[in-house]
VEXMARMAR-321197 format. One line per 5 residues: for each residue x negated, y negated, z of N, C-alpha, C. Coordinates in pm, 1 decimal, decimal comma. Atoms other than C-alpha are relative to their C-alpha. Example, Ala and Ser with C-alpha at 12.3 -4.5 7.8 and 13.67 -1.06 7.14 Angstrom:
REM residues 2
-89,0 119,0 0,0 -1230,0 450,0 780,0 -90,0 -120,0 0,0 | 82,0 119,0 -6,0 -1367,0 106,0 714,0 77,0 -109,0 73,0 $
REM end
This chain:
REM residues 251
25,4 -109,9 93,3 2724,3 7231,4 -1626,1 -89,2 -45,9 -114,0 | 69,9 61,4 134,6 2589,7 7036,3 -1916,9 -189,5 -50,2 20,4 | 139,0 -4,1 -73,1 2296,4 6907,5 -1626,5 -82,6 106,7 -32,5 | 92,3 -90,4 -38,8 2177,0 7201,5 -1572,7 -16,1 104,2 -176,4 | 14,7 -15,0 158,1 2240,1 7348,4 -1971,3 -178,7 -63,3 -39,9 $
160,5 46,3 61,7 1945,3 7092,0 -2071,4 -97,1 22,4 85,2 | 108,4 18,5 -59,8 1782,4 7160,6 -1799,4 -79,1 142,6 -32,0 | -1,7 -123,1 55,8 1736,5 7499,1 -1925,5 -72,2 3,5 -132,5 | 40,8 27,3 124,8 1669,2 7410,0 -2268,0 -148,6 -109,0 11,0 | 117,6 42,9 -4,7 1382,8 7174,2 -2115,4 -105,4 111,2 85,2 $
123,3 -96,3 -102,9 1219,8 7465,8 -1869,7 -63,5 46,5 -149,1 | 2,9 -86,8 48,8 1282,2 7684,3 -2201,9 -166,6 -93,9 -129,3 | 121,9 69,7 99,6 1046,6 7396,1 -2451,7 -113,9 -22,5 64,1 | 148,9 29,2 -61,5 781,3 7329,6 -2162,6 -42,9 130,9 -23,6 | 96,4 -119,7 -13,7 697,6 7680,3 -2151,4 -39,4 60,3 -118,9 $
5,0 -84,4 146,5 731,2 7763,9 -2548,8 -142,0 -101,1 -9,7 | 166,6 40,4 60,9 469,7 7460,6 -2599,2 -161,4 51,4 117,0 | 95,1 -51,2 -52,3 256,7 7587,6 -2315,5 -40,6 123,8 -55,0 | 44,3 -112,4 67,5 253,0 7941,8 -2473,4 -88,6 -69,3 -146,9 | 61,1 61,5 80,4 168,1 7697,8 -2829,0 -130,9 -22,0 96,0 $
109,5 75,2 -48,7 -104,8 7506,0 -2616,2 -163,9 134,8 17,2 | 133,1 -84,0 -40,6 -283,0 7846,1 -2496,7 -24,3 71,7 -115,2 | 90,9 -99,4 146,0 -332,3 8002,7 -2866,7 -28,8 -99,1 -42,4 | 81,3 119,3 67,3 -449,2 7663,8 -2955,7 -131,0 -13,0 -5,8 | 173,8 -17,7 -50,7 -736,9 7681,9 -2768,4 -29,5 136,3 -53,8 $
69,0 -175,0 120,3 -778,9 8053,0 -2908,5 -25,2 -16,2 -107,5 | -10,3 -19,1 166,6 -695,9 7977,5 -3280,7 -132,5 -70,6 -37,5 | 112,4 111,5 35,5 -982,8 7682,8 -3241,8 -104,2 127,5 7,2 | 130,0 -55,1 15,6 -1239,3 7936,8 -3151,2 9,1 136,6 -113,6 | -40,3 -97,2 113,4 -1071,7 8240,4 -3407,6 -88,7 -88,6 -147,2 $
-32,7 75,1 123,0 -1131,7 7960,5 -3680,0 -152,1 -38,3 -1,1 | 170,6 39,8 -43,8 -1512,1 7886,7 -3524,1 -70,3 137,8 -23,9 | 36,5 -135,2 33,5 -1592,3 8231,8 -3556,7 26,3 88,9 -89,5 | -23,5 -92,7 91,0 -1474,6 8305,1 -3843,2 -91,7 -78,6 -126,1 | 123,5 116,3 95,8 -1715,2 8008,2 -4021,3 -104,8 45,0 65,0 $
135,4 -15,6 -10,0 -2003,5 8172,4 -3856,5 -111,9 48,4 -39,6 | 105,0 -97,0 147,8 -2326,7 8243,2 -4036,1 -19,3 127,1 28,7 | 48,9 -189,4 -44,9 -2383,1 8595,2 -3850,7 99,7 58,5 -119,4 | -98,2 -133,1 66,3 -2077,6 8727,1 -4112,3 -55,6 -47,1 -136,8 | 60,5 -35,5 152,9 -2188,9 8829,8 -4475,8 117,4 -53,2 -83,7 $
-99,9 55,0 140,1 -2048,7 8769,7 -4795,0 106,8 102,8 -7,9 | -68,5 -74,2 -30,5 -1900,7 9074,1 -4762,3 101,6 16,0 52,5 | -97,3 -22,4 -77,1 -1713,8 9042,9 -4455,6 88,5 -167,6 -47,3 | -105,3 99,2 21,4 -1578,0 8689,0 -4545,3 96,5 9,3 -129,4 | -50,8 -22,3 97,6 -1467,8 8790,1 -4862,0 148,8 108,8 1,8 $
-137,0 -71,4 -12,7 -1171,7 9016,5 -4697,7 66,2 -106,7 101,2 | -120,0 123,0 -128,5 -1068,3 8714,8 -4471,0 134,0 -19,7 -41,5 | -158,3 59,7 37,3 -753,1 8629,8 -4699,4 65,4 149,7 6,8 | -48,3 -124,9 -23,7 -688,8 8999,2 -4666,8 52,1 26,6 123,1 | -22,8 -37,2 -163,3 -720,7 9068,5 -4310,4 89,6 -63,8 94,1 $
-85,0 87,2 -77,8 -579,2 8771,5 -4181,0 13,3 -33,2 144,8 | 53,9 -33,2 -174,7 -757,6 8765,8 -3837,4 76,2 -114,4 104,2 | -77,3 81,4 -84,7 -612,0 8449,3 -3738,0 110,5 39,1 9,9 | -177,2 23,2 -17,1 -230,8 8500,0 -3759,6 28,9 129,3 34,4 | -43,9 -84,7 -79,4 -288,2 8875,6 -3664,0 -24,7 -10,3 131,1 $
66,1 12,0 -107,2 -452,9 8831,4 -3346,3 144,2 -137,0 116,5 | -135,6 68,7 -23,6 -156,2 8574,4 -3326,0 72,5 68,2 50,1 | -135,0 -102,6 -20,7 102,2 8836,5 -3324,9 -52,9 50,9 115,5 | 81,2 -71,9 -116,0 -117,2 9006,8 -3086,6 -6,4 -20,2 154,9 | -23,7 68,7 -122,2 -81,3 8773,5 -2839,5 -129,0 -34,7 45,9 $
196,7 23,5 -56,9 -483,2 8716,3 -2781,7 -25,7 -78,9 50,6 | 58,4 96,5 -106,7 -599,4 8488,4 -2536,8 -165,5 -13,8 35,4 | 172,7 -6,0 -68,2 -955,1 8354,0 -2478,9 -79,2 51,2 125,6 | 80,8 -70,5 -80,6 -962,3 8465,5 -2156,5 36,4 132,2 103,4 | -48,9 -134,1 -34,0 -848,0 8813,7 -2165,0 -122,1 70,4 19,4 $
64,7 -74,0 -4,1 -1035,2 9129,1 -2086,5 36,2 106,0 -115,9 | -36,4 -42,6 83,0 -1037,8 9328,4 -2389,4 -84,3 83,3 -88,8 | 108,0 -49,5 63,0 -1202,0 9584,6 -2572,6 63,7 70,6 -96,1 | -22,5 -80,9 129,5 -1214,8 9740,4 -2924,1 -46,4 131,4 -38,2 | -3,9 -136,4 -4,9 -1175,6 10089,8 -2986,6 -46,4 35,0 -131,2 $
29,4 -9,3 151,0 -1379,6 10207,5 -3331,5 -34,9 -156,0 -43,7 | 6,8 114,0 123,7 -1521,6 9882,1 -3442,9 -77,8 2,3 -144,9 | 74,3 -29,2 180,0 -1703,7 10003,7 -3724,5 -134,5 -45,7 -25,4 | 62,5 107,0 38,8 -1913,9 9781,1 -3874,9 34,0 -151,9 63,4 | -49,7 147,4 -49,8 -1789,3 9472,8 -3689,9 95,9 -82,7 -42,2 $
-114,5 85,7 89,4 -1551,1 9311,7 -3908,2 27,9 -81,8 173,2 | -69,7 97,2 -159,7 -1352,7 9195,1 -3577,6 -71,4 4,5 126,8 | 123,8 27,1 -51,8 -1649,3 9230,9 -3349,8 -33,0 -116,5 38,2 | 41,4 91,3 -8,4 -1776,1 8963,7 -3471,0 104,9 -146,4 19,3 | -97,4 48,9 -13,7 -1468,0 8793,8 -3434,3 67,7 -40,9 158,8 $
-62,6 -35,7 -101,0 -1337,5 8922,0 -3103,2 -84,3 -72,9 147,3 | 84,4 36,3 -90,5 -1654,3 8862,6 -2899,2 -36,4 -83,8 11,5 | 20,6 112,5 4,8 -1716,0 8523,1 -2965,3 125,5 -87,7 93,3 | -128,9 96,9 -14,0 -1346,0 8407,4 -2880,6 6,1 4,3 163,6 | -13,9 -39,5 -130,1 -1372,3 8593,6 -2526,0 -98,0 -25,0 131,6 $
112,7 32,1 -109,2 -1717,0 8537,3 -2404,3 -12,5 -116,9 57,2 | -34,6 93,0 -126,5 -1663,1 8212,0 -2222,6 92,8 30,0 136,1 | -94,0 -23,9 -145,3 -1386,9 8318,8 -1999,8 37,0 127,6 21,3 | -54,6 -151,4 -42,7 -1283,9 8651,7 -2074,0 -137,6 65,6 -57,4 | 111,2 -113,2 -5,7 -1481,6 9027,3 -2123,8 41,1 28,4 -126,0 $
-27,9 -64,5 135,0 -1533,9 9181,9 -2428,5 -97,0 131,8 -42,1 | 57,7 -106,5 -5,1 -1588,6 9579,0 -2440,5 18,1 42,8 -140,5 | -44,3 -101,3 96,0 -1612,5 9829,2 -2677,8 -51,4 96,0 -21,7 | 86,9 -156,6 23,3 -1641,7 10217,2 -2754,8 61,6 84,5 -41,2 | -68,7 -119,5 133,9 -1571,7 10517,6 -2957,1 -121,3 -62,0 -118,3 $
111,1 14,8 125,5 -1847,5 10511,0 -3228,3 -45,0 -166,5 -34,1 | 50,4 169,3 33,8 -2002,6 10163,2 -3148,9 -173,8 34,1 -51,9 | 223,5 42,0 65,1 -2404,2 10243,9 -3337,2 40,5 -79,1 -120,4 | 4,4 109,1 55,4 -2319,4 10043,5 -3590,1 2,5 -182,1 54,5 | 23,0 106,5 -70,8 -2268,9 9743,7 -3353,7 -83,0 -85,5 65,7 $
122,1 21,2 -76,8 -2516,9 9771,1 -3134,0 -157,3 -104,6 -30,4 | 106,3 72,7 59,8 -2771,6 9553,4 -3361,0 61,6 -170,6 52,9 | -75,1 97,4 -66,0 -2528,9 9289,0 -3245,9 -46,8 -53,3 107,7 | 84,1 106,9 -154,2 -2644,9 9257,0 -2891,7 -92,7 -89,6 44,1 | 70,8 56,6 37,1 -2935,7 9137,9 -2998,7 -4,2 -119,0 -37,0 $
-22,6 92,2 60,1 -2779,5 8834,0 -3182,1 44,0 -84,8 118,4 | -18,6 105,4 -73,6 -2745,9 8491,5 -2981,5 172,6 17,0 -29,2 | -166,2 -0,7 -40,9 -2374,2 8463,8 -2843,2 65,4 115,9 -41,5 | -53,5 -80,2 41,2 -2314,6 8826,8 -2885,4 -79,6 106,6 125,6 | 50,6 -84,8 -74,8 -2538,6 8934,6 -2547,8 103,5 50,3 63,4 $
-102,7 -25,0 -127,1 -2245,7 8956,9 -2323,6 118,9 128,5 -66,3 | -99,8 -138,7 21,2 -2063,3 9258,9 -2524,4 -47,6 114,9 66,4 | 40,8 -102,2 -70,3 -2087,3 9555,2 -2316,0 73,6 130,2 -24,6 | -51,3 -167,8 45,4 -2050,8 9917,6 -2444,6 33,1 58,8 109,0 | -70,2 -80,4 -79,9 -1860,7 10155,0 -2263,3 11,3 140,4 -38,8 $
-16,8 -130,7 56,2 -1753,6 10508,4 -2266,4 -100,4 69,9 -76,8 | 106,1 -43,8 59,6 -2084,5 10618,9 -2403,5 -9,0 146,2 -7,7 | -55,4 -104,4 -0,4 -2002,2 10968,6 -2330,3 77,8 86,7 -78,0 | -128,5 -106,9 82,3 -1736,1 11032,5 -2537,6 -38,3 80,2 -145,4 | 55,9 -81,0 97,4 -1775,4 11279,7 -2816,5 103,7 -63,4 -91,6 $
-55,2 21,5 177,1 -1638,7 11190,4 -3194,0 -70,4 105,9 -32,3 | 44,0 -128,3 73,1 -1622,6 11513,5 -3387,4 56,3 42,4 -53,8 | -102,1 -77,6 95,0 -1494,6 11712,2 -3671,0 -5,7 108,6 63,5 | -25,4 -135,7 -11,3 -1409,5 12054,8 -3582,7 -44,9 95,0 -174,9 | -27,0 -84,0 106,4 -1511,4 12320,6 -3838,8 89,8 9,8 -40,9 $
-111,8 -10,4 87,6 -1317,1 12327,4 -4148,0 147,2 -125,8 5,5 | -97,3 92,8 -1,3 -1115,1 12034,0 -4007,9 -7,9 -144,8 -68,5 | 60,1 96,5 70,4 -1079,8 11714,0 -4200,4 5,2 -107,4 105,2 | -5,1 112,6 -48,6 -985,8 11489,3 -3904,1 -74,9 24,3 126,3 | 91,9 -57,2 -157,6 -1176,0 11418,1 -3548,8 102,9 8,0 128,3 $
-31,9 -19,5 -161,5 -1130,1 11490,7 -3246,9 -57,3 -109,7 91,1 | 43,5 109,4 -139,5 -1177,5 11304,4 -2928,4 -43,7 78,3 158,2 | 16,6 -27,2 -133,0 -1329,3 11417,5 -2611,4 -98,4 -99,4 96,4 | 44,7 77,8 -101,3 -1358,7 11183,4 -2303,5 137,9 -7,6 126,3 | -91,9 -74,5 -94,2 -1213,7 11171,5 -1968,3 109,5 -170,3 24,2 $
-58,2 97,1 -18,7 -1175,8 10771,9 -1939,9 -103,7 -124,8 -93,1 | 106,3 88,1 25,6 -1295,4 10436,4 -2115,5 -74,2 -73,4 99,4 | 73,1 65,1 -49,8 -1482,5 10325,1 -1839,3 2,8 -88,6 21,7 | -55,2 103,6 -46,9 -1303,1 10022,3 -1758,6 174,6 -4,3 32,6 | -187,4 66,2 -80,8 -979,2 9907,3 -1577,7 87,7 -119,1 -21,3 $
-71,4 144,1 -15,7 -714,2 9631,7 -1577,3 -52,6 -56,9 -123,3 | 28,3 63,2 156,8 -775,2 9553,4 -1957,1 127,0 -94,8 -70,3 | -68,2 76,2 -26,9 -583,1 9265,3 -2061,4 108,9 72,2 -140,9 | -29,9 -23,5 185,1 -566,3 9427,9 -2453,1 -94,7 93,2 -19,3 | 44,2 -133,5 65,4 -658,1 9762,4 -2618,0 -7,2 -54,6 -174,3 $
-24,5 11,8 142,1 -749,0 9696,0 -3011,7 -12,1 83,8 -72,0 | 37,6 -121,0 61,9 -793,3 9946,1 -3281,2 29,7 -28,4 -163,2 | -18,3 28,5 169,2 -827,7 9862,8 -3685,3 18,5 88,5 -81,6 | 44,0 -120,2 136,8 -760,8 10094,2 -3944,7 -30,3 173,2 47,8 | 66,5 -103,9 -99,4 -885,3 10422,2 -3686,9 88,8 118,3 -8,8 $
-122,6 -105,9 -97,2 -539,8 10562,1 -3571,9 -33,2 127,8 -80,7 | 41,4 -103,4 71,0 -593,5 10801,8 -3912,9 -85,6 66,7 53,3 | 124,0 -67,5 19,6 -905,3 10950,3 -3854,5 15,7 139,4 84,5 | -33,0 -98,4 -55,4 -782,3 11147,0 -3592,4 135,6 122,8 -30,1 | -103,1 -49,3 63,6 -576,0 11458,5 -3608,4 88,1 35,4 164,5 $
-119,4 76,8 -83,8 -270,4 11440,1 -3318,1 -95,6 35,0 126,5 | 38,1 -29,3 -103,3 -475,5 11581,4 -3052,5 -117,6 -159,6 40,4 | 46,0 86,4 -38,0 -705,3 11316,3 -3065,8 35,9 -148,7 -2,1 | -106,0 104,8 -30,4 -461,5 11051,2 -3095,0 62,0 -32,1 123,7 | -46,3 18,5 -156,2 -312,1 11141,3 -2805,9 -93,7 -62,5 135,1 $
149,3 7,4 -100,9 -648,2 11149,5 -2609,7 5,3 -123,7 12,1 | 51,8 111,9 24,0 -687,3 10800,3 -2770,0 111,5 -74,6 82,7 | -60,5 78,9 -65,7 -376,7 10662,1 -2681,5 3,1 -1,3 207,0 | -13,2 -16,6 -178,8 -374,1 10815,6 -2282,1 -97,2 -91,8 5,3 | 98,1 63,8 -86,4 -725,0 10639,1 -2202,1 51,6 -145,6 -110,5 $
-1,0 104,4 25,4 -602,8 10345,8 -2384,1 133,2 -83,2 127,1 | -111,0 1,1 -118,4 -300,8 10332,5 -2111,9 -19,7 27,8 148,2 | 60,1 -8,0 -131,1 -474,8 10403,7 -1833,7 -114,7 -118,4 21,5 | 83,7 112,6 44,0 -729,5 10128,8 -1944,0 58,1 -106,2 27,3 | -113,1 142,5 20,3 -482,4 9864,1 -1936,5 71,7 -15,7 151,2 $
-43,2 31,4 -84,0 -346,0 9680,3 -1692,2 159,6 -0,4 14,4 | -161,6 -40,0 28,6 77,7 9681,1 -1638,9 21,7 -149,9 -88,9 | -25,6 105,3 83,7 184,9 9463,5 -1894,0 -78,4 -10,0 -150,1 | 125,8 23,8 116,8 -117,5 9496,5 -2134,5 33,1 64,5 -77,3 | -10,4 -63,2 107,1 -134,3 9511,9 -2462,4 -53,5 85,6 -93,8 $
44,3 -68,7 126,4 -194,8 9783,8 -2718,1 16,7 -11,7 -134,9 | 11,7 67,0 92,1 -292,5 9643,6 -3041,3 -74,4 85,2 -107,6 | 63,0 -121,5 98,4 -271,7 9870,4 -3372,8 -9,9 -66,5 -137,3 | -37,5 15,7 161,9 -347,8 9835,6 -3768,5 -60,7 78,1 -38,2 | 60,8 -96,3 76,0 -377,0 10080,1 -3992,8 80,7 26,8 -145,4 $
20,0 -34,8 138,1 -337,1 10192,4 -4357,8 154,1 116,6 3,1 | -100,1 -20,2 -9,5 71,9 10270,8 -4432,8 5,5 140,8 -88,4 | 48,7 -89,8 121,8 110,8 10653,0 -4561,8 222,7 35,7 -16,7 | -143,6 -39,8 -10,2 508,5 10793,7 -4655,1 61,4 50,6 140,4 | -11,4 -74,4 -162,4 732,0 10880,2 -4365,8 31,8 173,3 -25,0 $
17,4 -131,3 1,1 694,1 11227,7 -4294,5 -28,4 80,9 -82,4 | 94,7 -79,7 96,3 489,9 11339,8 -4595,3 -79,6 107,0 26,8 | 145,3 -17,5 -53,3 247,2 11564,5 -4560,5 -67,9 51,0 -10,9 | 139,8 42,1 20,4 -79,9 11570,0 -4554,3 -22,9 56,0 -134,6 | 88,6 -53,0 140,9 -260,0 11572,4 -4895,0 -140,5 -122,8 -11,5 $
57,9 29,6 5,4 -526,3 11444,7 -5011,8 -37,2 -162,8 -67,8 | -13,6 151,8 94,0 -393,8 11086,6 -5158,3 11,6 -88,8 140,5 | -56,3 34,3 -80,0 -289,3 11039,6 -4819,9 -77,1 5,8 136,8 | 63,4 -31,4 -138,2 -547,5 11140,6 -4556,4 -38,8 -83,7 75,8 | 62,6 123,4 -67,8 -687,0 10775,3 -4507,1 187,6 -82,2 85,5 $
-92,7 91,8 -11,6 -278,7 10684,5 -4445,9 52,8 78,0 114,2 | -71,2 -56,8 -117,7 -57,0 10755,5 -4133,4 121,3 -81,4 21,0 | -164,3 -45,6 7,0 315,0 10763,3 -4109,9 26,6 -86,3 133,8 | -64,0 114,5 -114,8 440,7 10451,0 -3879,9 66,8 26,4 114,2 | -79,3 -22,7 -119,6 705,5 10609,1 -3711,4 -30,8 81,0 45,1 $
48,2 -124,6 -71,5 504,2 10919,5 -3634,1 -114,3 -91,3 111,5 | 116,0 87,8 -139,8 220,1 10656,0 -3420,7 93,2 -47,0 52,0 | -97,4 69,1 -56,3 540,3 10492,6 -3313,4 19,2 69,3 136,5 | -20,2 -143,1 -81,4 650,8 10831,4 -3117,5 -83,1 41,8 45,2 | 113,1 -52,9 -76,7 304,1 10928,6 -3018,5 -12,2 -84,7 113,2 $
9,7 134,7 -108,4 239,8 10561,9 -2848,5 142,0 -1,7 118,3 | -79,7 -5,5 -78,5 567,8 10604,1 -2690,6 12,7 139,0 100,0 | 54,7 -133,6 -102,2 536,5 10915,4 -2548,4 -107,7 -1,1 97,2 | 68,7 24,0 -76,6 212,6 10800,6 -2403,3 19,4 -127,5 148,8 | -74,1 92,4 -115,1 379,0 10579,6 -2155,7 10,9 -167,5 -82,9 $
-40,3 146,9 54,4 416,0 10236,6 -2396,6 117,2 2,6 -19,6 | -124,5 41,8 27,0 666,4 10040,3 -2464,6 -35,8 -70,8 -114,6 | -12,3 51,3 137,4 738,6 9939,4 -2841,5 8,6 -154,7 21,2 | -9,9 146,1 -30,6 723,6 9522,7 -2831,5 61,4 -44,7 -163,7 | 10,0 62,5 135,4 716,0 9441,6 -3232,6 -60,9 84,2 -78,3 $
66,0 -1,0 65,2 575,3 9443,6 -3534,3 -40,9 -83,1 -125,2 | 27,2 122,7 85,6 456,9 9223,9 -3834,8 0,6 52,2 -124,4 | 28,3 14,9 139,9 467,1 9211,9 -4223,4 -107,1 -24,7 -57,1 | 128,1 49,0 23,9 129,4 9065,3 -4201,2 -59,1 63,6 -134,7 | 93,5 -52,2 78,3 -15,6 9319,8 -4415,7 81,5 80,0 -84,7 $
-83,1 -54,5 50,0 287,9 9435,9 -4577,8 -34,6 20,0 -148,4 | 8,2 14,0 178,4 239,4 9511,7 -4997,8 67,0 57,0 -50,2 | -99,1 -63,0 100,6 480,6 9590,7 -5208,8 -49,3 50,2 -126,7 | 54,2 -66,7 94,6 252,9 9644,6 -5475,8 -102,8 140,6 15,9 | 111,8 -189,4 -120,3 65,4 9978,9 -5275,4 148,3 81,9 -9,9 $
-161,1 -96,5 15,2 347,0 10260,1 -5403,9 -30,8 125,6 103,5 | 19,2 -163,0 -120,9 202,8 10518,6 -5111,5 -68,6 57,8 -66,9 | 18,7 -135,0 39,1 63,5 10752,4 -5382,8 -114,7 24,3 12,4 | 175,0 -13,9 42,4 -320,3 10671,0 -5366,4 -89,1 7,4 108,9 | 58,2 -4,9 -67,8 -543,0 10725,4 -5157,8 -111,1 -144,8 -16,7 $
53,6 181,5 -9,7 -697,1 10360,1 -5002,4 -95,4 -24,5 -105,5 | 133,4 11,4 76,7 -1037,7 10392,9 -5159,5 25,1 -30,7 -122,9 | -34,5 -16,5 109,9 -900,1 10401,2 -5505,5 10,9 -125,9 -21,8 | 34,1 99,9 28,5 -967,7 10065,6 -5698,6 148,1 -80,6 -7,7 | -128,2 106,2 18,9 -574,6 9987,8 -5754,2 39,3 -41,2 106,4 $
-52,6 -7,5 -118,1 -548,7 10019,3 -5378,7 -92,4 -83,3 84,5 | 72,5 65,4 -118,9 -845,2 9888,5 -5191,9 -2,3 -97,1 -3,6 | -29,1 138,8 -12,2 -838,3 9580,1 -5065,9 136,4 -57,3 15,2 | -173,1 30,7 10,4 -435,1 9550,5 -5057,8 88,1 63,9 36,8 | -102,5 -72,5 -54,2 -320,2 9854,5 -4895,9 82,6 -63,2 81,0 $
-112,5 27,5 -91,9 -13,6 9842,7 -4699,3 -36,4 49,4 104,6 | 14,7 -48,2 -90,2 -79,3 9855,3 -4328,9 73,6 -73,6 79,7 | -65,8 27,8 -94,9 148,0 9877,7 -4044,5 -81,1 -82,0 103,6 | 46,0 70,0 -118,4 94,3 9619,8 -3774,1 67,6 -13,9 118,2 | -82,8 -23,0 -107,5 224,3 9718,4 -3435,2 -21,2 -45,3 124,0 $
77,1 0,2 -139,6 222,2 9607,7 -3080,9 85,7 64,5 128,0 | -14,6 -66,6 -116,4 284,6 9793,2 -2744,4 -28,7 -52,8 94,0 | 65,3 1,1 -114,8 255,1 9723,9 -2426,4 26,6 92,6 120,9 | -11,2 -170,9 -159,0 256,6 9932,4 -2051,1 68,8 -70,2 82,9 | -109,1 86,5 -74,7 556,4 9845,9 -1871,1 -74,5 -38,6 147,5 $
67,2 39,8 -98,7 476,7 9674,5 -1565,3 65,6 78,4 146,7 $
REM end
């Protein structure tokens, strides 16, 4: 009994430092790409904010996943994401990638490949949030779904949209990987609040879309962000409180 006890407790440490060993090799290139000259003063200047290494941690990220980012914006994690993957793994992305696109252009940044080019981003008359219309992202068996800051923008219909092709995208097991900007639970809507979205309401959407809840992190937790302001606002930006969640698609 006692044999087989340690023997248990040794399967259980080979495989914890093998899980260590394979974000090792990730964190090295997270940490290479995050010293690279392509990013501005700008973007390095929210690094102690963002916290790309130790979220991407939680995340579970692997160098040689297939993985694409949903809304990257301006690049912030872009430039981040696509560096870490392009040796072994893929690295997509779509939903309002023209800001990116100057990217491809840049040495060690050919191999990102847009997707879903199709899909419409749109306000509706009189509406403040968008919509989503597309049928699929244009790729399969995705190892990881990402999405920064975004989930807001939409109003539930296109949330939903977002989350289905992010679940059909994914392979069984894969992860869906959220952060966004923390607003009260079940407030609602005004105008202090439009950039913020309600945790346990994406909680219930994502679950409904066939995920399964895994975690979540403190990462970006602030106690000094009282809910009332809207992000932009100088006491707020830069320090909001944003939920950090992960999902995955049962296998």
């Amino acid at each position: 009994m006692v044999k087989k006890f340690l023997s248990i407790l040794l399967l259980a440490a080979s495989a914890s430092s093998i899980a260590a060993d394979s974000f090792d090799a990730t964190a090295e290139k997270i940490k290479s790409a995050l010293k690279a000259e392509i990013r501005t003063e700008v973007e390095t200047d929210r690094d102690s904010n963002r916290k790309a290494l130790q979220t991407l941690d939680f995340f579970e990220l692997r160098d040689d996943m297939k993985i694409i980012e949903l809304i990257p914006g301006g690049g912030w994690y872009t430039k981040i994401l696509a560096p870490v993957v392009s040796a072994k793994g893929e690295y997509y992305a779509a939903l309002g990638t023209g800001r990116i696109e100057n990217l491809l252009k840049e040495p060690g940044f050919e191999k990102i490949k847009i997707v879903a080019e199709n899909a419409k981003l749109y306000r509706k008359d009189g509406e403040r949030f968008y919509s989503l219309e597309a049928d699929t992202l244009g790729v399969k068996n995705l190892d990881m779904v990402l999405t920064f800051r975004n989930y807001h923008n939409f109003g539930e219909e296109g949330r939903r949209n977002m989350n289905k092709l992010a679940f059909e995208s994914l392979k069984p097991g894969g992860v869906y990987a959220l952060v966004d900007h923390t607003s009260r639970h079940m407030e609602e809507q005004n105008p202090a609040n439009r950039r913020r979205i309600d945790p346990v309401l994406a909680i219930k959407e994502i679950q409904e879309a066939g995920f399964e809840f895994v975690d979540y992190s403190d990462l970006h937790y602030r106690a000094d962000d009282e809910l009332r302001y809207e992000v932009g606002v100088k006491s707020v930006s830069g320090n909001s409180d944003r939920w950090t969640i992960k999902f995955r698609k049962p296998n």
